[in-house]
C-alpha positions in Angstrom: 18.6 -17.6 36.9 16.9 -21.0 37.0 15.9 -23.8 34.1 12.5 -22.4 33.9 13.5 -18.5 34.2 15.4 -19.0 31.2 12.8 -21.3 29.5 9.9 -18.2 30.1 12.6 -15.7 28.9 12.9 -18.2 26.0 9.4 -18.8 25.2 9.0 -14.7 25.7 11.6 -13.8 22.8 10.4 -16.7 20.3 6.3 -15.0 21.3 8.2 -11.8 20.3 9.6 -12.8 17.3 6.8 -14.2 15.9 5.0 -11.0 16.9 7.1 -8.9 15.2 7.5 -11.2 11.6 3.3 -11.1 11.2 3.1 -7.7 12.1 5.9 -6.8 9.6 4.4 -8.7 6.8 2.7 -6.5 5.1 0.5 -8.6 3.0 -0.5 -12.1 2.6 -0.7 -12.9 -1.2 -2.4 -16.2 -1.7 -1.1 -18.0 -5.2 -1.5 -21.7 -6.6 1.5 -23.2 -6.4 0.6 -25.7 -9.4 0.4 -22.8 -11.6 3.6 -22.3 -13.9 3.3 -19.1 -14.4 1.7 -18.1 -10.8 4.9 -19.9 -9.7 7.2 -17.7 -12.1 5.4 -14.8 -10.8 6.0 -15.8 -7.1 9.5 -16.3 -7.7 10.1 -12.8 -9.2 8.1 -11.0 -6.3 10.2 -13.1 -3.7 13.9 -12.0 -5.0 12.8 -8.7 -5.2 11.4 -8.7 -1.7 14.2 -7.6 0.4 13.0 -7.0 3.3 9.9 -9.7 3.7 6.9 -8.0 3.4 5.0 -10.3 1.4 3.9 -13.7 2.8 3.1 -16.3 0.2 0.6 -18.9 0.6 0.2 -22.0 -2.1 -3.4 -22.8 -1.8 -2.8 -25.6 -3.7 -1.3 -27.4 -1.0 -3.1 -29.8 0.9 -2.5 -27.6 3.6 -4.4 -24.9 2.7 -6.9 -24.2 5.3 -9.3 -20.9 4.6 -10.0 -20.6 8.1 -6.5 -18.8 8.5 -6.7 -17.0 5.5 -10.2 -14.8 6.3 -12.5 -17.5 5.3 -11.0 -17.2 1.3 -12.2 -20.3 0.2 -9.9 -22.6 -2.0 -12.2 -22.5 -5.2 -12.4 -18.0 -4.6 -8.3 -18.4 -4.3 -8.3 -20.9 -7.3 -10.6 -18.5 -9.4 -9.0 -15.5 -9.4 -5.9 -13.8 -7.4 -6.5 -12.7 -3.9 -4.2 -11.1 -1.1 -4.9 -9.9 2.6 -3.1 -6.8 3.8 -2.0 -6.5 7.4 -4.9 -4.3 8.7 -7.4 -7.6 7.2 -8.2 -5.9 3.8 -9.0 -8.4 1.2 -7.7 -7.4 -2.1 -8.6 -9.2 -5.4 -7.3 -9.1 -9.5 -4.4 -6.3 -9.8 -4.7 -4.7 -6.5 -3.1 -8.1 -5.6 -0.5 -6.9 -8.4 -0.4 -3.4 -7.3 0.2 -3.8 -3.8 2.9 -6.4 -4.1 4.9 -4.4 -6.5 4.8 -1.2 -5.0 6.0 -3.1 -1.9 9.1 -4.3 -3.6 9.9 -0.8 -5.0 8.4 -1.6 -8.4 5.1 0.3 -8.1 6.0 2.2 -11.0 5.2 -1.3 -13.4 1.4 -1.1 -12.3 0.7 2.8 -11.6 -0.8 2.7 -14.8 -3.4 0.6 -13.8 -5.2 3.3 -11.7 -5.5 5.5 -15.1 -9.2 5.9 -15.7 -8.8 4.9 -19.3 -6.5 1.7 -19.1 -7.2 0.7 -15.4 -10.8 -0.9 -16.3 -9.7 -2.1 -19.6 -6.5 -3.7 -17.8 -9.3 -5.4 -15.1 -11.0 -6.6 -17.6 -8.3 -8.5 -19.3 -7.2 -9.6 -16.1 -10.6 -11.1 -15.6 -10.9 -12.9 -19.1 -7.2 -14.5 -17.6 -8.6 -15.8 -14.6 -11.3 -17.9 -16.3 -8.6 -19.2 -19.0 -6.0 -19.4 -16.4 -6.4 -23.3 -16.2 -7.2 -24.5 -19.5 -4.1 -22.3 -20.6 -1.7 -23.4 -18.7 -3.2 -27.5 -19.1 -4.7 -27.4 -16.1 -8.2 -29.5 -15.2 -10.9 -27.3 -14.9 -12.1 -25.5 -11.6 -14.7 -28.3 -10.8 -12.7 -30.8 -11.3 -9.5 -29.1 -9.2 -12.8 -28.7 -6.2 -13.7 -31.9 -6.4 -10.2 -33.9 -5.7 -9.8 -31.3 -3.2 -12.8 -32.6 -1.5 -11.7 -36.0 -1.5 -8.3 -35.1 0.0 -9.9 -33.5 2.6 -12.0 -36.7 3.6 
């Protein structure tokens, strides 16, 4: 076998591999990594996620780019929680929640959410979080977080 047989059979298995991780990530869950408690979150789901089907995204980072994330803009991500399952579903609030616990064997903790009774009234709470989310936790407020965004990316 020559150098660049074994370079194309190289390239062939790394293609592969790549292949396989996306397609066995099972959702994308897009969190601000400047967030204490978003962070504490984070870290939970990730020990309990075995066997890597969550991929986790700090859209805080300067790094950040939407246009890999189906077009989620950094002040959507910012205002409330958003993940993107593997078939390009965009899910927002506790389905975020909902999917990434039942895919770390702890659906049970938000099956309730789907009651008739509590599930609006727990979506409704959620909602009142996400707009106190960054005074809470001493954050500057969204408008402000947009606006040094836009300066970094100048």
């Amino acid at each position: 076998m020559g150098g660049l047989d074994k370079v194309w059979i190289d390239l062939r298995f790394h293609e592969t591999l790549i292949d396989f991780i996306v397609t066995y990530q099972k959702l994308t869950l897009l969190f601000d990594g400047g967030c204490p408690l978003c962070q504490r979150e984070v870290s939970f789901l990730r020990a309990r996620d075995s066997l890597a089907c969550i991929a986790f995204v700090d859209i805080d980072s300067p790094e950040y780019n939407p246009d890999l994330y189906s077009g989620i803009s950094y002040r959507e991500a910012m205002g409330r929680i958003h993940a993107i399952t593997s078939s390009g579903e965009i899910l927002k609030d506790i389905k975020v929640f909902r999917e990434a616990y039942r895919l770390v064997g702890l659906g049970w903790v938000y099956a309730p959410t789907t009651w008739p009774v509590l599930g609006p009234l727990i979506d409704e709470t959620y909602r009142l979080w996400a707009r106190w989310r960054l005074p809470f936790t001493r954050r500057p407020s969204l408008d402000q977080l947009c606006r040094s965004r836009e300066k970094i990316d100048f």
